[in-house]
C-alpha positions in Angstrom: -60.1 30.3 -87.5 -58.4 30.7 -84.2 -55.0 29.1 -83.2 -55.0 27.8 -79.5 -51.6 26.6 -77.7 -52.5 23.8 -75.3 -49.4 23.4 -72.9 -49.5 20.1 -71.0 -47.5 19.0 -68.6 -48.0 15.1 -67.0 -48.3 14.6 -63.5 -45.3 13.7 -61.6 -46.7 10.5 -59.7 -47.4 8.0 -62.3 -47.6 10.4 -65.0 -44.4 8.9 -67.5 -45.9 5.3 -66.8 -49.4 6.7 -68.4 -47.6 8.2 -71.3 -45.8 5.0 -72.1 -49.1 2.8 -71.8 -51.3 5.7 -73.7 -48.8 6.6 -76.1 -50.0 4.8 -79.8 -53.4 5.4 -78.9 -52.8 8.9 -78.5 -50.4 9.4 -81.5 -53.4 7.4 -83.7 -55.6 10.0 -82.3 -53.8 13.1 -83.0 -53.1 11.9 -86.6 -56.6 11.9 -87.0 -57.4 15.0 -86.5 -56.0 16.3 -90.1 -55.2 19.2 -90.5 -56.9 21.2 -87.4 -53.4 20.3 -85.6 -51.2 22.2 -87.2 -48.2 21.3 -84.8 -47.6 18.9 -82.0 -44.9 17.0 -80.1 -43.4 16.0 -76.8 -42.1 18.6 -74.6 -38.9 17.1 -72.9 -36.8 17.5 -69.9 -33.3 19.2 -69.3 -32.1 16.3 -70.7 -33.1 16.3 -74.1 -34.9 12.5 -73.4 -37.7 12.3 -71.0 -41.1 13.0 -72.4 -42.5 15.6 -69.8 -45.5 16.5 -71.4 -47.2 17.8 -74.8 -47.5 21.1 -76.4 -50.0 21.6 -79.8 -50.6 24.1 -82.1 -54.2 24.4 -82.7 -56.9 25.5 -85.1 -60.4 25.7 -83.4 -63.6 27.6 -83.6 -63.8 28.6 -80.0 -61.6 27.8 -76.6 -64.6 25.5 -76.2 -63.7 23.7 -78.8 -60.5 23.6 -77.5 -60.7 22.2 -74.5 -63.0 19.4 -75.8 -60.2 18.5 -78.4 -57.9 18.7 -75.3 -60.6 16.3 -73.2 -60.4 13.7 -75.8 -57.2 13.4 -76.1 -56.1 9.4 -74.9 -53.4 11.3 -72.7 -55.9 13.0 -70.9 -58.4 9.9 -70.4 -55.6 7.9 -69.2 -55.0 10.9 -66.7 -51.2 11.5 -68.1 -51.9 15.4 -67.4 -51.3 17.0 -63.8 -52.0 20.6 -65.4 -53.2 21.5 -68.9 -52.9 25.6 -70.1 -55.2 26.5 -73.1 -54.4 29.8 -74.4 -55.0 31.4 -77.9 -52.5 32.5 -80.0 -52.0 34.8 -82.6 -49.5 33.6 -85.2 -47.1 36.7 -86.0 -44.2 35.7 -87.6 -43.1 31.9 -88.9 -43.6 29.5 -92.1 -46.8 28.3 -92.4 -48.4 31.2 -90.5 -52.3 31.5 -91.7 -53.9 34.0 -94.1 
């Protein structure tokens, strides 16, 4: 199945205040997804703190399916996102790379 990387980064007017407000509801949502997200987290800021956006590792059938995963997200309901990248990947090298 393919691996897609969805790079997303929240807007900057408003965009931390969503994440704070969205953010169980989103981590619920993600755990809930089992094992089709094979890695996901925060990206941060300079400073090692800020949440600046979100970054996953994952197994779909299709960039279709993607981007739906990506549209259902809480984060991107609440409108957290200013720009979202979808691009698939092919895992080369790294623990826990597929068969």
């Amino acid at each position: 199945m393919p691996l897609f990387c969805l790079h997303c980064l929240d807007k900057k007017d408003g965009g931390a205040a969503l994440r704070a407000a969205t953010r169980s509801a989103h981590l619920e949502w993600v755990a809930g997804n089992g094992p089709a997200v094979r890695m996901a987290g925060p990206l941060l800021a300079d400073d090692g703190e800020t949440m600046i956006g979100s970054v996953f590792l994952l197994q779909a059938d299709s960039l279709d399916a993607a981007k739906a995963f990506s549209a259902a997200d809480p984060y991107s309901k609440a409108g957290v996102f200013g720009e979202v990248r979808i691009n698939e990947v092919r895992w080369a090298i790294g623990e826990g790379k597929p068969a």
